[in-house]
N, C-alpha and C positions, 0 to 999 in steps of 0.2 A: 413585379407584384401582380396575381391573377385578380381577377376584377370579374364574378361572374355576374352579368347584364341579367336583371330582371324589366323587359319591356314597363315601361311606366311607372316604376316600383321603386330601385332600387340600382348602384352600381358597389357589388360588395355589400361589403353592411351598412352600408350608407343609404340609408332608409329615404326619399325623396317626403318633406312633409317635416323631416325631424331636425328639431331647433338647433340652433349652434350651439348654442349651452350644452344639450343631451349631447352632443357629436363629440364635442373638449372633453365634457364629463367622463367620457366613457371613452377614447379612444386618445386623451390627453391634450396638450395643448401644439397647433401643426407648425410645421417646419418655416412656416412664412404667413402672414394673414396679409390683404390689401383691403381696403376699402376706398372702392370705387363711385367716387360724389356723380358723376354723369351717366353711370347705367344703375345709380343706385345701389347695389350690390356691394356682399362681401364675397372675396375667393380666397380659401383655405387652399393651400400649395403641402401634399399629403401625397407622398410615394407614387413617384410620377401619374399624380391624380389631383385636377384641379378641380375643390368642391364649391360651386356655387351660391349664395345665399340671398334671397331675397326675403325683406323683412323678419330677418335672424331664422329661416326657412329656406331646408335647401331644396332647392327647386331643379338644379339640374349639375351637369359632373364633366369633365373634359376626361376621357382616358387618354394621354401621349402617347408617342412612340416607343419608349421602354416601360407601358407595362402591358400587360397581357390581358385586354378584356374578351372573354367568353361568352358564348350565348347560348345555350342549349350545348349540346358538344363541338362546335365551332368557335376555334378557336380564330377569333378576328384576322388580328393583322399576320396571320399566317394562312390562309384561308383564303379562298378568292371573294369576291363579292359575288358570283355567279352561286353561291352555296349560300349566301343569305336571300337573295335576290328567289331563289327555289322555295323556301318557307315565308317569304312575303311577296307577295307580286305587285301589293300597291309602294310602291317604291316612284320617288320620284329623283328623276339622274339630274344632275347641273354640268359643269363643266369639271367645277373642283371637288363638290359633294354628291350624295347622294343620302337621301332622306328616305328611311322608312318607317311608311306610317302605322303598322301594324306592332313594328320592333321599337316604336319610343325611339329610333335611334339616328344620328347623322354621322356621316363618314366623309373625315376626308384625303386625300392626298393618296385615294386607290383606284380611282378611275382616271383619264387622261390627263389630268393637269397636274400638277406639284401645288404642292402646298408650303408654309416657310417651315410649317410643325413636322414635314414628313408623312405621318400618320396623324391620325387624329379621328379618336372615338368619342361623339358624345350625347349622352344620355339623356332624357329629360322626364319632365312629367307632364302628365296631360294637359295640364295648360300654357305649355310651350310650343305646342307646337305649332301654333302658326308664325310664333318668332326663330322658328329657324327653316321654316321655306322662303324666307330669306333666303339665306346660305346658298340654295340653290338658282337664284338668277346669277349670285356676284361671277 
């Protein structure tokens, strides 16, 4: 499944901002829902794409390792990071991830270390991002 990344926006048509209800309503009901009591959240499991929900708002999106998310014509996990890293320079590297802050985006299992996901793209909205420079010490 392609997934084209709009920085802070958007992964696909999954609007960051738009309610659960709007996302079922219109794209049906997804393959699997959890609701998780200790990060508060819901995650809809939707074509190797896990969509996030915070107070029925989805706030941010995992792209996995089969599906295909794009960014401008870069296509991610076939791509180096040296070709996203050229369009954002404030990037910040960790061991496992690397965070860009201009791209809305975290990446992982493409610089030195392995990750359990393989790959792993994911999107967020502007007001995630300092929960996931996290990501970047672990």
């Amino acid at each position: 499944m392609n997934y084209l990344i709009k920085p802070y926006e958007s992964i696909g048509d999954f609007v960051f901002g738009t309610s659960l209800e709007e996302v079922q309503e219109k794209y049906g009901r997804p393959v699997r829902m959890v609701e998780d009591n200790i990060m508060n959240n819901k995650v809809e499991y939707r074509n190797a794409c896990e969509l996030v929900y915070e107070n029925d708002k989805l706030v941010y999106g995992y792209c996995l390792k089969d599906s295909n998310p794009i960014l401008g014509d870069i296509d991610i996990f076939k791509n180096s990071i040296e070709d996203l890293k050229a369009i954002d320079s404030e990037f910040i590297e960790g061991k496992k991830y690397i965070l860009f802050k201009n791209l809305g985006i975290c990446i992982g299992g493409m610089t030195g270390k392995k990750i359990p996901e393989g790959k792993l793209l994911i999107a967020f909205d502007k007001n995630h991002f300092d929960f996931f420079e996290c990501f970047i010490e672990v």
